[in-house]
C-alpha positions in Angstrom: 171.6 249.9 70.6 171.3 248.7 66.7 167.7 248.3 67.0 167.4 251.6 68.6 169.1 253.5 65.8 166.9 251.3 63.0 163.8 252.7 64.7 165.2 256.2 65.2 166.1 255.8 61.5 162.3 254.6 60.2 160.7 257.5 62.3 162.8 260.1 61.0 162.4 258.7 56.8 158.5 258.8 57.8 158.7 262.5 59.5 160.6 263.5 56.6 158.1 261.9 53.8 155.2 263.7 55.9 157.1 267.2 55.8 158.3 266.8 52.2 154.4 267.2 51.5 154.4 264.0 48.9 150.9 264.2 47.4 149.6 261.3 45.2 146.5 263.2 44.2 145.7 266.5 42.6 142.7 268.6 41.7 142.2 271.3 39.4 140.5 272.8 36.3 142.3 270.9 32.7 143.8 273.4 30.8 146.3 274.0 28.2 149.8 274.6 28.2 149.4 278.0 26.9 146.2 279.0 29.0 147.4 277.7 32.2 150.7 280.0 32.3 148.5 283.1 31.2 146.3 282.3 34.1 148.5 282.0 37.1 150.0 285.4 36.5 146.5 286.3 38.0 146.2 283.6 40.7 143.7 285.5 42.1 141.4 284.6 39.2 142.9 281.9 38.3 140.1 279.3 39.3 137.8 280.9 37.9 139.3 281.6 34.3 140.2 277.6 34.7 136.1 277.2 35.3 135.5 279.1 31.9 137.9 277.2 30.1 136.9 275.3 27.1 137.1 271.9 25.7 137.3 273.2 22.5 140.5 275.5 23.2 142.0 272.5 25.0 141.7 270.5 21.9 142.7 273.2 19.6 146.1 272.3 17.1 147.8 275.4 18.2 146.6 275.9 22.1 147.6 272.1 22.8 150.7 272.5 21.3 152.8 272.5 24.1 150.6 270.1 26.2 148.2 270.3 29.5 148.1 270.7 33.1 145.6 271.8 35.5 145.0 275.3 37.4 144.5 274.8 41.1 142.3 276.0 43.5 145.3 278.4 44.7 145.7 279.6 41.0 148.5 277.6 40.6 149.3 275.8 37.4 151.2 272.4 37.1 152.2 271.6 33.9 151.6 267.4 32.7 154.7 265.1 32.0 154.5 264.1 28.2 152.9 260.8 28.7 150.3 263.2 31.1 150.0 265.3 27.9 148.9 262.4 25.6 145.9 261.2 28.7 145.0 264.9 28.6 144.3 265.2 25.2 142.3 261.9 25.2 140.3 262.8 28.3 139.4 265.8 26.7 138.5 263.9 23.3 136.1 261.7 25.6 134.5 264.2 27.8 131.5 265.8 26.8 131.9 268.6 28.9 132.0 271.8 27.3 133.7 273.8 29.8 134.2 273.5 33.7 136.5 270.3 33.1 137.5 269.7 36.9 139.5 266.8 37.2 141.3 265.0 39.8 145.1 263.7 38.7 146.7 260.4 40.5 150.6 261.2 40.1 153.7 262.3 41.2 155.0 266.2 41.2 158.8 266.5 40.9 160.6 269.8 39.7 156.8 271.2 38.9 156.0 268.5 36.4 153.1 266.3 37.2 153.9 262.6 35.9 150.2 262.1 36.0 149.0 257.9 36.4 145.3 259.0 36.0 142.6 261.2 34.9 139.3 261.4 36.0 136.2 263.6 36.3 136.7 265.5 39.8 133.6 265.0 42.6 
């Protein structure tokens, strides 16, 4: 009977990690703080405006202010942890890009804050 309810137990902590949606990886356009709350009140055209979105805003002293995050392909933004900030701004110092900065992000989303491990040039 014990070993019953420890496999009934395991199956229903897996079901509920699958339902729960847990996502380690995320993909989207790098934006600022400021940019990426303008465009997902139009989620419509959000992806797009995320496509035309500069490096050089993204680095700007006044746009990066309040840090980074990345517009999805549903229009949705997700705003970077502060440490996810900081690997932001140096990705964008790196990249050579211009504009069309589509990234994939390793991390964790809890309460709508990405606590992003990794940034890397999207495929």
């Amino acid at each position: 009977m014990k070993q019953l309810f420890i496999i009934i137990f395991a199956i229903s902590m897996f079901v509920s990690a699958i339902i729960a949606g847990d996502k380690s990886s995320y993909k989207g356009y790098l934006v600022d703080h400021q940019c990426g709350v303008t465009m997902s009140k139009h989620p419509e055209k959000a992806y797009k405006m995320g496509k035309k979105h500069t490096r050089a805003c993204g680095l700007d002293e006044t746009c990066s202010l309040h840090g980074y995050g990345i517009i999805t392909g549903e229009g949705k933004y997700i705003k970077f942890d502060d440490k996810g900030d900081k690997k932001a701004h140096a990705f964008l110092e790196k990249t050579k890009k211009k504009n069309n900065i589509l990234v994939e992000i390793r991390g964790e989303l809890n309460d709508n804050i990405l606590t992003v491990k990794e940034i890397k040039d999207a495929e």
